[in-house]
C-alpha positions as CSV (number, residue, x, y, z in Angstrom):
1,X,0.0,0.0,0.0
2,X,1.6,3.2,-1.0
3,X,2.3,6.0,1.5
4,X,1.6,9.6,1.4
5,X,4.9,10.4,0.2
6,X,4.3,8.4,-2.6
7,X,0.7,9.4,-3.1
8,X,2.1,13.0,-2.9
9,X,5.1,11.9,-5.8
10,X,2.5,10.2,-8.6
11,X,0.3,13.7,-8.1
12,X,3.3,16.0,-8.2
13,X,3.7,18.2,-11.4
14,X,4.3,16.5,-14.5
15,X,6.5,17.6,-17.4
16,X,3.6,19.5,-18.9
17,X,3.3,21.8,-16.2
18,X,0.5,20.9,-14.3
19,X,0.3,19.9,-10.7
20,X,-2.6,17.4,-9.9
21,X,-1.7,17.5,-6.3
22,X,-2.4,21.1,-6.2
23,X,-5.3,21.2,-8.2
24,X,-7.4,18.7,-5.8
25,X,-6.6,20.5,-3.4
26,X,-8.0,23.6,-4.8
27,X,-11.4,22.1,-5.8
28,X,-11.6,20.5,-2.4
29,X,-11.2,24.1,-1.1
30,X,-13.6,25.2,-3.4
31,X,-16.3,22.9,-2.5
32,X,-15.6,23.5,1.4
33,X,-16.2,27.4,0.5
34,X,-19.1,27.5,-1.7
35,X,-20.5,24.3,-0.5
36,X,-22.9,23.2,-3.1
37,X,-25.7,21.0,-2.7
38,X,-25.0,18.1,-4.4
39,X,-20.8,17.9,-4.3
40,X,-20.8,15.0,-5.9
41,X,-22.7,15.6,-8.5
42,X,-20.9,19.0,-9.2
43,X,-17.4,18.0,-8.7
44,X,-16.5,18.2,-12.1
45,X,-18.0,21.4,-13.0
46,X,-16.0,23.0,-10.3
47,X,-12.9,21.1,-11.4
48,X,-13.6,22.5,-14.8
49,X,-14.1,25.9,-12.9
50,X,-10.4,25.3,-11.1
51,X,-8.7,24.8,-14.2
52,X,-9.9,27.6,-15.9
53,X,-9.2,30.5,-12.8
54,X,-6.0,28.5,-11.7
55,X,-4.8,30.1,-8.5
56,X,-1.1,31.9,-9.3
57,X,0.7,32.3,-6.3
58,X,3.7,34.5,-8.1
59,X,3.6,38.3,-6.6
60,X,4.7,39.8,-9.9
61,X,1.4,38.5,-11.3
62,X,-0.5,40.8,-8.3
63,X,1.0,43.8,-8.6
64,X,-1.4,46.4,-9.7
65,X,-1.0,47.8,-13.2
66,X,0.5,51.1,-13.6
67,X,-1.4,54.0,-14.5
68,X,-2.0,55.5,-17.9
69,X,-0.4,58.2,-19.4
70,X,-4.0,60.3,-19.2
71,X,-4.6,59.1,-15.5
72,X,-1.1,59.8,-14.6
73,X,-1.4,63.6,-15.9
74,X,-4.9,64.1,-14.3
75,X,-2.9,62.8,-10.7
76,X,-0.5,65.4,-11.4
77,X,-3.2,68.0,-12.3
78,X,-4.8,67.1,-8.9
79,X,-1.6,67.0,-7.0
80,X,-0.8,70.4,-7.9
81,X,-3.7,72.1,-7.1
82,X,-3.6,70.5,-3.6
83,X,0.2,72.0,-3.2
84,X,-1.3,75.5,-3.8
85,X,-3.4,75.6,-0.8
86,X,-0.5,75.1,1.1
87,X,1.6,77.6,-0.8
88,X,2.5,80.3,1.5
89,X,2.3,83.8,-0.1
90,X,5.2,85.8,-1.3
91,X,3.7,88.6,1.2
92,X,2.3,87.6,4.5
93,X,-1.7,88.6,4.1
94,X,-2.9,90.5,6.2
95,X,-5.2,88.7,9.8
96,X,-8.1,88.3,7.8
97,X,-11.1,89.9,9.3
98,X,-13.5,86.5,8.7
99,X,-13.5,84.3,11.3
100,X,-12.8,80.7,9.5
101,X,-14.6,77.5,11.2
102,X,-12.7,74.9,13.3
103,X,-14.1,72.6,11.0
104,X,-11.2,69.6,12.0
105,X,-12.7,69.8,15.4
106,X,-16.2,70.4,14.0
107,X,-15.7,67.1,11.6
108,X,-15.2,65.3,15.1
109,X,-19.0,66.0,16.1
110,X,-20.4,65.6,12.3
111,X,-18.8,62.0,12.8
112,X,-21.0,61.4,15.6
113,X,-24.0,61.6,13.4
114,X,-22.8,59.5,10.7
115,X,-21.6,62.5,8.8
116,X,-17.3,62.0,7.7
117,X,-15.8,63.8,4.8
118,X,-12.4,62.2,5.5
119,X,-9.7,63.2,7.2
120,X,-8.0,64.6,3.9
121,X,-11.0,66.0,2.4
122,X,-12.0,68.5,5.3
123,X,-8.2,69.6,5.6
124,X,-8.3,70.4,2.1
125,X,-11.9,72.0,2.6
126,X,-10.7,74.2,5.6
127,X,-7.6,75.2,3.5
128,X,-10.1,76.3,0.5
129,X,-12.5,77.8,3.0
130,X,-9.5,80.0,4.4
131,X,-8.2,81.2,1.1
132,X,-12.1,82.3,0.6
133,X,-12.0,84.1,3.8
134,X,-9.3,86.4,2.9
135,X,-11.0,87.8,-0.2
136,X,-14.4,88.6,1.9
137,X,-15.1,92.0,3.4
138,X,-15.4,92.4,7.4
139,X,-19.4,92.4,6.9
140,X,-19.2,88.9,6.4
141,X,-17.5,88.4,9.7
142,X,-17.7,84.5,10.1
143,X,-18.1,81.7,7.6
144,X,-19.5,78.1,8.3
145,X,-19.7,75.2,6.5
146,X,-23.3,74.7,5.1
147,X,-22.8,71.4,4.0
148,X,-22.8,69.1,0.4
149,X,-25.3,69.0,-1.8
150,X,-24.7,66.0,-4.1
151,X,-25.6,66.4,-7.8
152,X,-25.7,64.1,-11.3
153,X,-21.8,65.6,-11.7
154,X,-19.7,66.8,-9.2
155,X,-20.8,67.7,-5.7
156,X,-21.6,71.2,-4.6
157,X,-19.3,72.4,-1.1
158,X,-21.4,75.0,0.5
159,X,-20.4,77.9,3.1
160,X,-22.5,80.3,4.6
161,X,-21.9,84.1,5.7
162,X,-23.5,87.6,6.7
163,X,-24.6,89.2,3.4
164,X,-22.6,92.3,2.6
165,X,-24.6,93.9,0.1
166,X,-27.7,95.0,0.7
167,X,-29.4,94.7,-2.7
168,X,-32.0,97.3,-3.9
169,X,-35.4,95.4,-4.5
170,X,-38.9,95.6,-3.8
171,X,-39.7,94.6,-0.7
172,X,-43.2,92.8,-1.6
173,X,-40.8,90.6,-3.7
174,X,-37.6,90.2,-1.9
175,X,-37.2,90.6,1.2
176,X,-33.3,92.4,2.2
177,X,-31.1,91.4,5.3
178,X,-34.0,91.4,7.6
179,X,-35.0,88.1,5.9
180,X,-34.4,85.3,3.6
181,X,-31.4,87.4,2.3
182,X,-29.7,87.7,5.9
183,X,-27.0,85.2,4.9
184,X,-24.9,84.8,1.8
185,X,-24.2,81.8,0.3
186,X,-20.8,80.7,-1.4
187,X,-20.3,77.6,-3.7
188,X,-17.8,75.2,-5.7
189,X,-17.4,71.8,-6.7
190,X,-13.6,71.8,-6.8
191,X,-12.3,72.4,-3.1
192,X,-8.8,71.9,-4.6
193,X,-8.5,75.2,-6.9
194,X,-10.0,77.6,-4.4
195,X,-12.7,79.2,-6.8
196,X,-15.8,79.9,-5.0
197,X,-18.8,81.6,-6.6
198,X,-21.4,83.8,-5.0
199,X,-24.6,82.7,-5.3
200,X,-27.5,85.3,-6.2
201,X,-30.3,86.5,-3.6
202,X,-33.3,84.9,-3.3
203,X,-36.7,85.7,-4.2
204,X,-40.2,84.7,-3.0
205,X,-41.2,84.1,-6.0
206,X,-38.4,81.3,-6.6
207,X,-38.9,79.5,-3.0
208,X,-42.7,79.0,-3.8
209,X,-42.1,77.4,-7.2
210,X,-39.0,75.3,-5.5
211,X,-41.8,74.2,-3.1
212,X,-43.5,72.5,-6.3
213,X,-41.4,70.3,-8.0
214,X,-38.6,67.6,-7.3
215,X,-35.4,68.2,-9.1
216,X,-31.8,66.4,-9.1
217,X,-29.3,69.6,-9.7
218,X,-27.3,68.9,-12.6
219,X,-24.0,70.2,-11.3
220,X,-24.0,73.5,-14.0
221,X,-24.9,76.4,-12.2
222,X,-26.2,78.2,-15.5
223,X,-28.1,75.4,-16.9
224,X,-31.7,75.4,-17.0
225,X,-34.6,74.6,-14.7
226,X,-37.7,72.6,-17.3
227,X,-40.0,72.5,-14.6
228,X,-43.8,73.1,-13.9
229,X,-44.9,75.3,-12.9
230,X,-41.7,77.0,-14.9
231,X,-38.9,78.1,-12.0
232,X,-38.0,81.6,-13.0
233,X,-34.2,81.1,-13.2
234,X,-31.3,78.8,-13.3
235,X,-30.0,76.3,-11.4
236,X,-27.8,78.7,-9.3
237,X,-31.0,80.5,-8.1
238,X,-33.0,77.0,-7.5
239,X,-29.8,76.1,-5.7
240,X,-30.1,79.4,-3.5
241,X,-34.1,79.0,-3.6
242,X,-33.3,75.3,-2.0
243,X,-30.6,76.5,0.6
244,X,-33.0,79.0,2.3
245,X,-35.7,76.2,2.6
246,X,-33.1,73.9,4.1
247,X,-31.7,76.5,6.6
248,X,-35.1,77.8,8.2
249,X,-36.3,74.6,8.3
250,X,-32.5,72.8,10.2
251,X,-31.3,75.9,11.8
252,X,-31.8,74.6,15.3
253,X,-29.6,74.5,18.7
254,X,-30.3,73.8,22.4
255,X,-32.3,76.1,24.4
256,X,-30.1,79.0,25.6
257,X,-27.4,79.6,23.2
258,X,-29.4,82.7,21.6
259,X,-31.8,85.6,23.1
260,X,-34.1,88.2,21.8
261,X,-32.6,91.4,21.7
262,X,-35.0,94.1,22.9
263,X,-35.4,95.6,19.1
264,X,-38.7,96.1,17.7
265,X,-38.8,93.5,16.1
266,X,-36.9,91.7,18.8
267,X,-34.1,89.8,16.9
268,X,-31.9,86.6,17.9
269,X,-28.8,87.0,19.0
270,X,-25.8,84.9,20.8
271,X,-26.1,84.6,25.0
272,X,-24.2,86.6,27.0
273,X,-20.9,84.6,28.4
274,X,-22.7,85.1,32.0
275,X,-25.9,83.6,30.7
276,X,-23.6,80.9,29.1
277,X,-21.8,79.3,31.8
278,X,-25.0,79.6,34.0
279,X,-26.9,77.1,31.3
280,X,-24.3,75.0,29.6
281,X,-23.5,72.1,29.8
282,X,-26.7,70.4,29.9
283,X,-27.2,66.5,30.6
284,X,-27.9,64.4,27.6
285,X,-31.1,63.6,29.5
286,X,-32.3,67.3,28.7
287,X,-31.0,67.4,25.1
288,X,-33.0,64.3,23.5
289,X,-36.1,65.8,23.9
290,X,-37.8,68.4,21.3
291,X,-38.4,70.6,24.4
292,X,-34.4,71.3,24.6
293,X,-34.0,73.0,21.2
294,X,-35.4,76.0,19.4
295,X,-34.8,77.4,15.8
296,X,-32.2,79.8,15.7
297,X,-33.4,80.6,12.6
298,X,-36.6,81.5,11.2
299,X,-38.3,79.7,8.9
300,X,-40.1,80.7,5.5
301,X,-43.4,80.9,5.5
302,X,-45.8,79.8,2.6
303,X,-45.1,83.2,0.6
304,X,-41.0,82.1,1.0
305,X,-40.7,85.0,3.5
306,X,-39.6,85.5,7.3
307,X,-41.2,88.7,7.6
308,X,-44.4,90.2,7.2
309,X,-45.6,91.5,3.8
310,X,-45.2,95.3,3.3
311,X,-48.2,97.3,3.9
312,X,-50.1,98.7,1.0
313,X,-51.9,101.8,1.1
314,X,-54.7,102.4,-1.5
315,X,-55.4,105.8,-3.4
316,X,-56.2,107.7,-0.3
317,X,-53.7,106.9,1.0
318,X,-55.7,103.9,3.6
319,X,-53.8,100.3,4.5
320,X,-55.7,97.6,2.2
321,X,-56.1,94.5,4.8
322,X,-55.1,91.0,3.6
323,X,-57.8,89.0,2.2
324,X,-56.0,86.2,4.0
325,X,-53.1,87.5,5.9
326,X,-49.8,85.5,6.9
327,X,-47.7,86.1,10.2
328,X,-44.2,86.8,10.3
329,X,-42.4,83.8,11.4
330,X,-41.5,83.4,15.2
331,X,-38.0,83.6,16.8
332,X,-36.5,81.3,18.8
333,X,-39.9,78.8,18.1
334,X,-39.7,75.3,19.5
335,X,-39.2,72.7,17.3
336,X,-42.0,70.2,16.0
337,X,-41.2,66.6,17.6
338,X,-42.8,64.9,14.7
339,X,-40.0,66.4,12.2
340,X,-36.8,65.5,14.3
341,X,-35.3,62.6,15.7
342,X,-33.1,62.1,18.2
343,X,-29.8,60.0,20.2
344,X,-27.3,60.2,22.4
345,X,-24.0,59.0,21.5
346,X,-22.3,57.0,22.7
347,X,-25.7,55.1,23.6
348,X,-26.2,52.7,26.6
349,X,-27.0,53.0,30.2
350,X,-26.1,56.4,31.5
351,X,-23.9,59.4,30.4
352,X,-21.0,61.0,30.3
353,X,-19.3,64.6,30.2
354,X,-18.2,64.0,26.8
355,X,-21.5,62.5,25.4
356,X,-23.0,64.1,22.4
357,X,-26.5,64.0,21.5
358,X,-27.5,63.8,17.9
359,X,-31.1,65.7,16.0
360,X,-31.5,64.5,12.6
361,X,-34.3,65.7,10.5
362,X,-37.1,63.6,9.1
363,X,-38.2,66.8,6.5
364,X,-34.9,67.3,5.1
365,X,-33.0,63.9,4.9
366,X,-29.2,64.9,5.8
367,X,-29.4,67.7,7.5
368,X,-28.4,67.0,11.2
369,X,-27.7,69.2,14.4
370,X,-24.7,67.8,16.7
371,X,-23.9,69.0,20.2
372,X,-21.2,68.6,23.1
373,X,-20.6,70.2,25.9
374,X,-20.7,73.7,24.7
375,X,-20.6,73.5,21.3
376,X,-23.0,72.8,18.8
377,X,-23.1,72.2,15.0
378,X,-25.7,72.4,12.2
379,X,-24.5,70.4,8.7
380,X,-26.5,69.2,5.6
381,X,-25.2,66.7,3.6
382,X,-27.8,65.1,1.2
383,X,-29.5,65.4,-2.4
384,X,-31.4,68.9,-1.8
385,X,-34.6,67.3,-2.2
386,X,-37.2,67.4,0.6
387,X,-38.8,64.0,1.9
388,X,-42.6,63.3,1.0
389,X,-44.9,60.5,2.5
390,X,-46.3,60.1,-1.2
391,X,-45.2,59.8,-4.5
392,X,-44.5,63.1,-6.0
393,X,-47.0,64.0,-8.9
394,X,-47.0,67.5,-10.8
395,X,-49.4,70.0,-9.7
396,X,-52.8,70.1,-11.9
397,X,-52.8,73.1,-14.3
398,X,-54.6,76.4,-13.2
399,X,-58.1,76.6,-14.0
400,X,-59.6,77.6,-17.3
401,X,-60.6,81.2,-17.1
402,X,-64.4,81.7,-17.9
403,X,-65.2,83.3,-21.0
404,X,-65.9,86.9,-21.5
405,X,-68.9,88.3,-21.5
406,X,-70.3,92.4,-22.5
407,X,-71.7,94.1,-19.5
408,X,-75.7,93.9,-19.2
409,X,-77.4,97.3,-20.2
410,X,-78.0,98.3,-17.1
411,X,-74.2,98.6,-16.5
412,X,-73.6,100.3,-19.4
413,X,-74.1,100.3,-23.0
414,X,-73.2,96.8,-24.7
415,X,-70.1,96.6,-26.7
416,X,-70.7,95.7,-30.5
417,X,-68.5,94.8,-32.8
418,X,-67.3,97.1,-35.6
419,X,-68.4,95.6,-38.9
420,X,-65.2,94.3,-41.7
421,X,-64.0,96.1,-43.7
422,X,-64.5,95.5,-47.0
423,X,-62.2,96.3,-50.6
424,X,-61.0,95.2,-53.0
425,X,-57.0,94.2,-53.2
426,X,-56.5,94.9,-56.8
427,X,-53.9,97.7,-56.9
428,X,-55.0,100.4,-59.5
429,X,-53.4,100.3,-62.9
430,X,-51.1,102.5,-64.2
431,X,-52.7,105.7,-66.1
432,X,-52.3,105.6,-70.0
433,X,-52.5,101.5,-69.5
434,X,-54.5,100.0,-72.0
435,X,-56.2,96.8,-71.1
436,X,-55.7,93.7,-74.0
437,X,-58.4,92.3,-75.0
């Protein structure tokens, strides 16, 4: 009876190459991996299988192929526009008067609701975010990140900032600083060349239509909107018209970070330090209920305003009232339970100092609110597109409008049509024109 050596010697490799040995061995393997039903039945097919995908254990055979000459040169292209954000200027710039976010420590709390650019992508974010900041003018005075809005191309990288112009409009259409127009809004989709573009204010007119439709953006901010009812713009200003939606509606913090200021209007503004220490920090327990947070920000109402419409005074000079009149938004409101969701982190029995507790939004999908200690975040990271119990369906069009009719008599005198006119088109002859006969 012959011995495993010499089993292991009549299966060894013969001259052609092949190792018999070896190859049983890796359809037994195979059979013990994907486990089949029927081995038996099967055992050749996988055999067949084996010799087809042998294994090759050389480490020359799994080195990874070198890149192209095209995907070498778009490395390079990347690689050097990276280096530039951490070029140092031939003349030291001046302390820029913008305030630019923390946002390594800030990516630390977005992480705790799910949220993670990467390590290498924020750091090349805040570098791009800091360049912006020293081309902005003191009325800006901070910047934070708004968030990523993905799109059908590449990604839009959103920061927000006071608005330093005050743009002439009318008020009945657009409301100024005192409104959806308090913040500007700053946007690119390559972090990694430093060019960010302004987007354009915002109009009622253009948050009511966004309120209609469902769009994907394309990722051009100059292409078109085909939508019904038709958006009056492009895509930058349904990008804007989207933003100012997200931001009243996600703006949120816990209770006592902001006051009303005693203006008439009374406005929201940051807590004293004195007030600060006196409220902060809170116990998770306190934070993972609606009752703990407010909106720091005022939402838009159903005219895509935050303040009250503009009186209008008739020809004597008398307010017209409203047919059906619509408050100004409230400050500092409480939030609605059903439209938030909420979780302590790390979960578990009990809490610690260093516990964070998490709001994420069930209206806007992404957009989450993060806070620690003292120090709270708001980020939106998501497709731009608000969430809806049903499936979305375009809006009917407008009613036909009835026909017109002439005024009775007793209004006034009916209106009758004038009768045709009637000639002939021939154009005259010439004089001295004899016709032939």
């Amino acid at each position: 009876m012959a011995t495993a050596a010499e089993l292991r010697q009549i299966l060894s490799e013969d001259p052609s190459g092949k190792d018999l040995y070896g190859h049983l061995t890796e359809t037994l393997m195979r059979i013990l991996i994907e486990r089949p039903k029927n081995a038996y039945d099967s055992f050749e097919l996988i055999s067949a299988a084996v010799k087809a995908n042998p294994l090759n254990p050389d480490p020359e055979n799994g080195k990874p192929l070198p890149p192209s000459a095209a995907e070498l040169e778009k490395m390079l292209a990347w690689a050097k526009k990276c280096s530039a954000l951490l070029k140092n200027p031939e003349e030291p710039p001046e302390d820029p008067s913008v305030k630019v976010p923390d946002l390594l420590d800030d990516a630390n709390l977005y992480e705790w609701a799910g949220v993670s650019f990467g390590k290498g992508e924020i750091y090349r974010l805040y570098l791009s975010i800091k360049k912006l900041c020293e081309t902005l003018p003191a009325e800006v005075e901070k910047i934070r990140l708004f968030g990523k809005i993905s799109t059908r191309s590449l990604p839009y990288y959103i920061v927000e900032g006071l608005n330093p112009e005050d743009e002439e409009a009318d008020e009945s259409k657009q409301e100024g600083k005192n409104g959806a127009n308090k913040y500007a809004y700053w946007v690119t989709q390559s972090i990694e060349e430093g060019k960010w573009t302004k987007l354009p204010n915002v109009n009622m007119e253009q948050v009511v239509k966004a309120r209609l439709f469902r769009r994907l953006f394309t990722g051009s901010l100059d292409a078109a909107v085909p939508s019904y009812p038709p958006f009056p713009g492009t895509e930058r200003n349904l990008l804007r018209a989207q933003i100012a939606c997200i931001a009243g509606a996600t703006s949120i913090s816990p209770d006592g970070y902001f006051d009303l200021n005693d203006d008439d209007p009374p406005q929201v503004v940051p807590a004293e330090a004195e007030a600060m220490a006196e409220r902060f920090p809170k116990t998770s327990s306190e934070l993972k209920d609606p009752e703990g947070w407010k909106h720091h920000e005022a939402d838009l109402n159903r005219l895509g305003r935050v303040t009250a419409m503009p009186e209008q005074q008739d020809e004597n000079g008398e307010v017209i009232e409203p047919e059906d009149p619509v408050e100004a938004a409230t400050p500092l409101d409480t939030i609605k339970p059903e439209a938030w969701t909420f979780r302590v982190c790390p979960g578990g029995v009990g809490s610690s100092a260093g516990s964070a507790v998490v709001a994420r939004s069930l209206l806007w999908p992404g957009a989450v609110a993060v806070t620690a200690g003292r120090r709270f975040v708001n980020v939106y990271v998501g497709s731009g597109v608000a969430y809806t119990a049903t499936a979305y369906s375009p809006p009917l069009p407008a009613a036909i409008q009835a026909e017109w009719a002439p005024p009775a008599e007793e209004e006034g005198a009916a209106l009758i049509e004038n009768a045709d006119t009637r000639a002939d088109p021939t154009p005259p002859k010439p004089e001295g024109e004899e016709e032939e006969e």
